[in-house]
C-alpha positions in Angstrom: 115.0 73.8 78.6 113.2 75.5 75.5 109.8 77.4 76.5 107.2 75.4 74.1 104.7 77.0 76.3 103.3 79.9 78.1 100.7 79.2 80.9 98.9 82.3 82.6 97.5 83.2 85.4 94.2 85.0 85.3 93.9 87.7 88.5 96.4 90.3 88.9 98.3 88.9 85.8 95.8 89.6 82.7 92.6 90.6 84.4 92.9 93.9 86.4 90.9 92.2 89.3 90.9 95.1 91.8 90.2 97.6 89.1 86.9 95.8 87.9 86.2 95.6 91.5 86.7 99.5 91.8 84.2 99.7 89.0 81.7 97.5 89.6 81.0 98.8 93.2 81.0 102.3 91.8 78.0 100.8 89.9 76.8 98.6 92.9 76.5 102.5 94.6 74.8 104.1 91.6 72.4 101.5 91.0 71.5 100.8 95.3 71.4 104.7 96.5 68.9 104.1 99.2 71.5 101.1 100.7 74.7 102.8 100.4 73.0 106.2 101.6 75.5 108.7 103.2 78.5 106.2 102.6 81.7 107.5 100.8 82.6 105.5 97.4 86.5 105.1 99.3 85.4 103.2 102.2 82.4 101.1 100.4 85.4 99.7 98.1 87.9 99.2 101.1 85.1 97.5 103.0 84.8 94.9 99.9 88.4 95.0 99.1 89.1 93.6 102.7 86.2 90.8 102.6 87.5 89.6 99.2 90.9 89.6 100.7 89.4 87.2 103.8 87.3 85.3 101.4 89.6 84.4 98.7 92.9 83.4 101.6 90.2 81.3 102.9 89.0 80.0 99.1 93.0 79.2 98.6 93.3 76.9 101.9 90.9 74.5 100.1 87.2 75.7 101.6 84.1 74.8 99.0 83.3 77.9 96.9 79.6 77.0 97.4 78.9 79.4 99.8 82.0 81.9 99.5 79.8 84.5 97.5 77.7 85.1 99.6 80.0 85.4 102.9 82.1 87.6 101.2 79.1 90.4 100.7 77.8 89.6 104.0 81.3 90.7 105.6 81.3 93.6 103.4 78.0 95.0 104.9 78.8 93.6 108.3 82.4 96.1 107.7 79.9 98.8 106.3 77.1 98.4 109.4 75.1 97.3 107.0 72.3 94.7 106.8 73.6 90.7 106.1 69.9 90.2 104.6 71.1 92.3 101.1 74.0 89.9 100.7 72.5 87.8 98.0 71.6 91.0 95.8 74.9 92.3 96.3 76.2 88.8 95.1 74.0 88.5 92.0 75.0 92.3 90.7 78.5 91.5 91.3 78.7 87.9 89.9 76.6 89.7 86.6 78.7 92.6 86.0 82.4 92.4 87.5 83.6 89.9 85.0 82.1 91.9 82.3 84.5 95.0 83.5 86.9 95.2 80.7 90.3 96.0 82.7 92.9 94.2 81.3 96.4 93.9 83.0 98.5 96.9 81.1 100.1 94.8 78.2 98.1 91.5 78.6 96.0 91.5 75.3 98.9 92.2 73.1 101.4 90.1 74.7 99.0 86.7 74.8 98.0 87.7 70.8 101.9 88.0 70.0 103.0 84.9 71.8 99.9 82.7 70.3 101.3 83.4 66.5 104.2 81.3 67.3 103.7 79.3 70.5 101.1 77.7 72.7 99.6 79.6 75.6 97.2 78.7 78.1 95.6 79.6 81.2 95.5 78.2 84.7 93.7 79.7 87.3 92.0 79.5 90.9 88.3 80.5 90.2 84.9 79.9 89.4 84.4 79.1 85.4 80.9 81.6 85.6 83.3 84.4 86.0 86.3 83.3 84.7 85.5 82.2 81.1 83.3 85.9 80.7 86.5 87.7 81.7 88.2 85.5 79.0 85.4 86.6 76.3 85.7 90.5 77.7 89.3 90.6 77.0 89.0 88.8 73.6 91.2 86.2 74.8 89.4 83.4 75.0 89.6 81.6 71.5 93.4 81.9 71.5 93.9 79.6 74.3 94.6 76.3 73.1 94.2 75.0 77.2 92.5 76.8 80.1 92.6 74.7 83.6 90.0 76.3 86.2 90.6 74.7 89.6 86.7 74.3 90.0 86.2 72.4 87.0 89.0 70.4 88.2 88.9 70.2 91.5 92.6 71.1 92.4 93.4 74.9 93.3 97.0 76.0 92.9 99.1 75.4 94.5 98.6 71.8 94.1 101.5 70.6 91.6 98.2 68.3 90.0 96.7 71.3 88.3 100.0 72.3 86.8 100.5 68.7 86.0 97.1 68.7 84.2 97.6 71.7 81.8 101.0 70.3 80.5 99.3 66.9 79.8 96.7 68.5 78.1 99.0 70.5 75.3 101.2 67.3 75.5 104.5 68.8 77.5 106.5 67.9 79.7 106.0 70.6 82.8 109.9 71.5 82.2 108.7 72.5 78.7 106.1 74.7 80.2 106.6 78.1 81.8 103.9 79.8 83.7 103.2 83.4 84.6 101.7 84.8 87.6 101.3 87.6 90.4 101.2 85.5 93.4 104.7 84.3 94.8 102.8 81.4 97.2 100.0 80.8 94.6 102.1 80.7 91.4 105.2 80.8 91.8 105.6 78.1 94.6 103.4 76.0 92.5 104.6 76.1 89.2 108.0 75.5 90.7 107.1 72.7 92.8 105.5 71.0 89.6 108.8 71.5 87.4 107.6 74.4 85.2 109.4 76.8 85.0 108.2 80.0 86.9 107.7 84.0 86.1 106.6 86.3 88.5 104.9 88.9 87.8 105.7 91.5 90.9 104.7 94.3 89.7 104.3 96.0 94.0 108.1 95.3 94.2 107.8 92.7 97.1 110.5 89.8 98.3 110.1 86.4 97.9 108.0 84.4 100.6 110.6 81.6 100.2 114.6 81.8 99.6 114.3 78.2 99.0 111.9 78.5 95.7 113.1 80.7 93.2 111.7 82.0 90.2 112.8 81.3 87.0 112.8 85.1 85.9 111.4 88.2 87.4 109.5 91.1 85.7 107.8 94.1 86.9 105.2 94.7 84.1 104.0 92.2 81.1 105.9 94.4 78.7 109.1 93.1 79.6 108.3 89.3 78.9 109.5 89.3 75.2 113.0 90.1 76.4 113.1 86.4 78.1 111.9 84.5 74.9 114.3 86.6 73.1 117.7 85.1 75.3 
């Protein structure tokens, strides 16, 4: 079936989520000395690496986001021995400056500008449309989208096949004419498969399929290898 569009994925597939993460809590450190006193920057960011871990599995199963902010920095300060009442400025510096972090995906901006001079391309992605949308704006993106699907504005998160559905109805496809890109085999990959796109996965840590039964279309290690596929 002929690719009429290319749906992304927003984490891990354009925006370098752990690296803005990296950066931001090196600011977080700079800007809070007297919290963070006598703590090393390697575990403070392995401490918040592991609550956003916890946090966001739980976020996937379904749980309101409502509160999942704010439980995520108070397990990173319970991790740290830390006190749970600075959780809410923790939250507010890292909801203002993470999506700001520009750390795009090596070969994301110039992939999405080359496919949009001769194709559609959209986004679909599990988040929060605060944070989302800025990441958008601070990778120039945004305006060259001509969908993006955010599962809180929606109220589906992949891997639901509705939210899949919902983006190909909006660009007026057939999910079969649709292929979508992302990083996470259960998240994306099961998904978009499961909906009838077809399915890319971007694996860029090399690791096996969580499913012999659901395949991916194709297979690529870095974004820089995509054009070969629209090329066949």
């Amino acid at each position: 079936m002929k690719i009429k569009a290319v749906l992304f994925d927003l984490d891990e597939t354009l925006f370098d989520r752990k690296l803005a993460q990296k950066a931001v809590l090196a600011l977080m450190m700079k800007q809070l000395p007297e919290m963070f006193a006598g703590l090393a920057p390697d575990p403070v960011l392995a401490a918040f690496l592991e609550s956003d871990r916890v946090t966001t599995e739980v976020f996937n199963l379904g749980v309101p986001s409502d509160s999942m902010r704010n439980s995520r920095s108070k397990l990173f300060l319970q991790l740290l021995g830390l006190n749970e009442n600075h959780a809410g400025v923790i939250t507010k510096m890292y909801v203002k400056d993470y999506p700001t972090v520009k750390t795009p995906v090596d070969g994301a901006v110039p992939l999405v500008k080359k496919l949009s001079k001769n194709m559609t391309v959209g986004v679909v992605s599990n988040g929060l449309p605060d944070v989302q949308y800025t990441k958008l704006e601070t990778l120039g993106l945004r305006d060259l989208f001509s969908c993006i699907v955010l599962s809180e504005e929606f109220g589906v998160r992949k891997p639901d096949a509705r939210i899949f559905h919902h983006a190909a109805s909006l660009l007026k496809l057939q999910p079969s004419e649709c292929l979508y890109i992302g990083d996470s085999y259960p998240i994306d990959i099961i998904g978009a498969k499961n909906a009838g796109l077809q399915a890319c996965w971007l694996n860029r840590e090399g690791l096996k399929p969580q499913d012999e039964n659901i395949r991916p279309d194709f297979v690529i290690s870095k974004l820089q290898e995509f054009g070969a596929i629209l090329e066949h």
